[in-house]
C-alpha positions in Angstrom: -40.0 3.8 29.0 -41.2 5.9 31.9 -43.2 8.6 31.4 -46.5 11.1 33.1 -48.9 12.4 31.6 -51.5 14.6 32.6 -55.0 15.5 31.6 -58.0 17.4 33.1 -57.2 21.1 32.8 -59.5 23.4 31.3 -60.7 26.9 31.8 -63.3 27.2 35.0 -64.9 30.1 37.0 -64.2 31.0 40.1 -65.5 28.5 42.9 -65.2 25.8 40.4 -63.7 22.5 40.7 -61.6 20.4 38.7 -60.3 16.9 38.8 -56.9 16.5 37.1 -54.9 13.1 36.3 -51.4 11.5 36.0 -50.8 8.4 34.1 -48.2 6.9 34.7 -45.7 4.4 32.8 -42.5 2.3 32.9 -41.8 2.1 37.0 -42.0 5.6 38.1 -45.3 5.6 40.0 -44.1 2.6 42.5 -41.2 5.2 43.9 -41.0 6.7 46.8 -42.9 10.0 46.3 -45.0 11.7 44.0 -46.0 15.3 43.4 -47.6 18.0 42.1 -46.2 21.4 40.9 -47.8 24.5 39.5 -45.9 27.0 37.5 -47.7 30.7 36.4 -46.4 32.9 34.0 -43.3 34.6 35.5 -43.4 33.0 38.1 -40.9 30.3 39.2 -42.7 27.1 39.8 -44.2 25.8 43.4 -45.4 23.1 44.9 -48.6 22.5 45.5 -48.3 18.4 47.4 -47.2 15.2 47.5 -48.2 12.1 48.3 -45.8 9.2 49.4 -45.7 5.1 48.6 -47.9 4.6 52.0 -50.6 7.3 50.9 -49.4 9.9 53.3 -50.7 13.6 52.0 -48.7 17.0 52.3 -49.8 19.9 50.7 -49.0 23.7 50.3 -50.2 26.1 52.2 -51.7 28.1 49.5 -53.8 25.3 48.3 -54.0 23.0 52.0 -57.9 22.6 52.6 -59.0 23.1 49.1 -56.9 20.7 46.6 -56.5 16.9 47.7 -54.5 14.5 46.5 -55.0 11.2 45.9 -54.0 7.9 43.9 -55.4 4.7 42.1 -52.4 2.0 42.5 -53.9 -0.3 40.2 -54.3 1.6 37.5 -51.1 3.9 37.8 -53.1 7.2 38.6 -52.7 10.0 40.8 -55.1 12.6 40.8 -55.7 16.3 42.3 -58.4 17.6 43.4 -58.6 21.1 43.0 -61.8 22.7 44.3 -62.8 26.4 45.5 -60.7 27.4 43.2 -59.8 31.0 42.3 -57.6 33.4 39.9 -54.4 32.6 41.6 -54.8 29.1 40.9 -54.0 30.0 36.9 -51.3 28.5 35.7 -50.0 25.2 34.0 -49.4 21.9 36.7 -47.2 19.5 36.2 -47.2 16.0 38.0 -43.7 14.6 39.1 -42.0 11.7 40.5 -39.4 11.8 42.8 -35.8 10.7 42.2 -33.6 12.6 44.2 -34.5 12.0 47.6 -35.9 9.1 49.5 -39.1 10.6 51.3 -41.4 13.5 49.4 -39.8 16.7 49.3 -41.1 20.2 48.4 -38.4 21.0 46.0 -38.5 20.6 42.6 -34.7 19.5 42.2 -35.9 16.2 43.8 -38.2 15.2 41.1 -36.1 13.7 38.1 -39.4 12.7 36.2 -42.2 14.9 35.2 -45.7 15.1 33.1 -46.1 17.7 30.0 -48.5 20.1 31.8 -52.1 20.7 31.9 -53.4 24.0 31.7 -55.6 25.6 34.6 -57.9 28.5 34.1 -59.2 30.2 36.7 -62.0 33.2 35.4 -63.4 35.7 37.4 
């Protein structure tokens, strides 16, 4: 019924870019917030931005200069953006819609939907 779904990881070098996606289905991408989250082994799992229904950006700031957010209403989408990108950017992000809160949060308890993952590799 709802669901995200991710796609666009892969294994880069350092100072490369990638472009990941969310798809979205059901309702969930017409709600009041939507966000990414990154999660490396042993490591509890971050956020890295959001972006609101009005297109209104916040990011981390690990990642605030070099990832960008943005979405495609029409066809369901929101992307990121991740450039510059370096070994501490490893680890698997997950796409997430807010349920919990009226207005985008940074916590994960907030999000009640979420994507499957996509991988990010980040080589010296």
């Amino acid at each position: 019924q709802v669901q995200l779904v991710e796609s666009g990881g892969g294994s880069v070098q350092s100072g490369g870019s990638l472009r990941l996606s969310c798809a979205t289905s059901g309702y969930t991408y017409s709600g009041p917030c939507m966000g990414w989250f990154r999660q490396a082994p042993g490591q509890e799992r971050e956020w890295v931005g959001s972006i609101d229904s009005d297109g209104l950006e916040m990011y981390a700031d690990s990642v605030k200069g070099r990832f960008t957010i943005s979405q495609d209403k029409a066809k369901r989408t929101m992307y990121l953006q991740l450039n510059s990108l370096n070994s501490e950017d490893t680890a698997m992000y997950y796409c997430a819609a807010a349920t919990g809160a009226p207005i985008c949060t940074a916590l994960a308890v907030d999000y009640g939907y979420w994507g499957q993952g996509t991988q990010v590799t980040v080589s010296s």
